[in-house]
C-alpha positions in Angstrom: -220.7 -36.3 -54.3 -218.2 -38.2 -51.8 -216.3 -40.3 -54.1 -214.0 -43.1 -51.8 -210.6 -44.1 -52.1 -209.1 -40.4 -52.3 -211.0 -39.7 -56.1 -208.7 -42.5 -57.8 -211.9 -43.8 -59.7 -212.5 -40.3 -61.3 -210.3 -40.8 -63.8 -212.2 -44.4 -64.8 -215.9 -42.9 -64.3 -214.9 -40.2 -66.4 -213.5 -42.2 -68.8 -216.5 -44.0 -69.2 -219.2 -41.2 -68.7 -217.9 -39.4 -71.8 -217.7 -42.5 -74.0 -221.1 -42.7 -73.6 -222.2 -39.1 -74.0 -220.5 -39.2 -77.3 -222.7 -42.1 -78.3 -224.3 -40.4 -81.5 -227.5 -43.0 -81.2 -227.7 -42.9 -77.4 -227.7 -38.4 -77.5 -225.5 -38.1 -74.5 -226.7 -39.0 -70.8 -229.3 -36.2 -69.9 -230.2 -37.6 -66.5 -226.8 -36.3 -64.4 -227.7 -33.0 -65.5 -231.0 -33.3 -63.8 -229.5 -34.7 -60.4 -230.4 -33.1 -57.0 -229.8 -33.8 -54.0 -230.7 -35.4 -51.5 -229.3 -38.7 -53.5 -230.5 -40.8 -52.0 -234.1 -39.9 -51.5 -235.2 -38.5 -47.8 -238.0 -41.7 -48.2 -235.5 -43.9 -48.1 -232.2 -42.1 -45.9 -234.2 -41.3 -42.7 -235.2 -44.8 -42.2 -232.0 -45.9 -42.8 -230.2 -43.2 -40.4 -233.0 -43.5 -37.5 -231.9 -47.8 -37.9 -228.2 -46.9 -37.2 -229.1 -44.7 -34.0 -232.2 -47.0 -32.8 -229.9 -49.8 -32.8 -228.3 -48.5 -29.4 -225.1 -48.5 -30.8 -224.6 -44.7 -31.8 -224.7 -42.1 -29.9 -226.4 -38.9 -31.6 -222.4 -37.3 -32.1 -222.1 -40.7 -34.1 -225.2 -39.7 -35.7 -224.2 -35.8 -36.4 -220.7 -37.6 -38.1 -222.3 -39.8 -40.4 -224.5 -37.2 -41.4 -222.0 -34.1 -41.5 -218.9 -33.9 -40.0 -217.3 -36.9 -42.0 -217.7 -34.7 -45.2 -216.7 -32.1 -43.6 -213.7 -33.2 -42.5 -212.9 -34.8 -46.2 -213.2 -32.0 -47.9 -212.1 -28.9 -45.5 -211.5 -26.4 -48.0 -215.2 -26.8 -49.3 -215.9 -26.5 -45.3 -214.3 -23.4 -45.2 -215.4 -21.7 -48.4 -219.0 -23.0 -47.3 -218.1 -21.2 -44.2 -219.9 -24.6 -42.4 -218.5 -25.2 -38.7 -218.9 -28.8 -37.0 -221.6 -28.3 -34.9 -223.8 -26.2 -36.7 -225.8 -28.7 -38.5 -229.6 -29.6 -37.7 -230.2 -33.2 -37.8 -232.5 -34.5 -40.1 
């Protein structure tokens, strides 16, 4: 997960996630154990990413950021342990 503004609602979420999993009449959250990605469904990302380019405005290394090098770039040490490179990505 990409969480914005540097992590600093972690500590809020996870404040809150484990208040409810210790709900005795609620039995925990299963669903987060059952998460996969994509998130947000392929159905619904592709239309949304082939908007953004079809709109003339982004070029396809616009594209390849949104869809890659962003994260990549947020999170370098994941990058590197990943062994991804910028560049190396297929588009969807």
């Amino acid at each position: 997960m990409v969480f914005a503004h540097g992590g600093g609602a972690m500590p809020y979420l996870a404040i809150r996630i484990a208040r409810v999993a210790t709900l005795s009449y609620a039995g925990g959250i299963p669903s987060p154990k059952r998460w996969i990605n994509p998130y947000v469904p392929l159905m619904q990302a592709v239309p949304g990413l082939t908007g953004i380019q079809d709109n003339g405005n982004s070029t396809d290394e616009d594209m390849t950021s949104i869809k890659y090098h962003n994260a990549l770039e947020i999170f370098p040490r994941i990058s590197n342990v990943l062994e991804l490179k910028q560049g190396t990505h297929k588009a969807l």
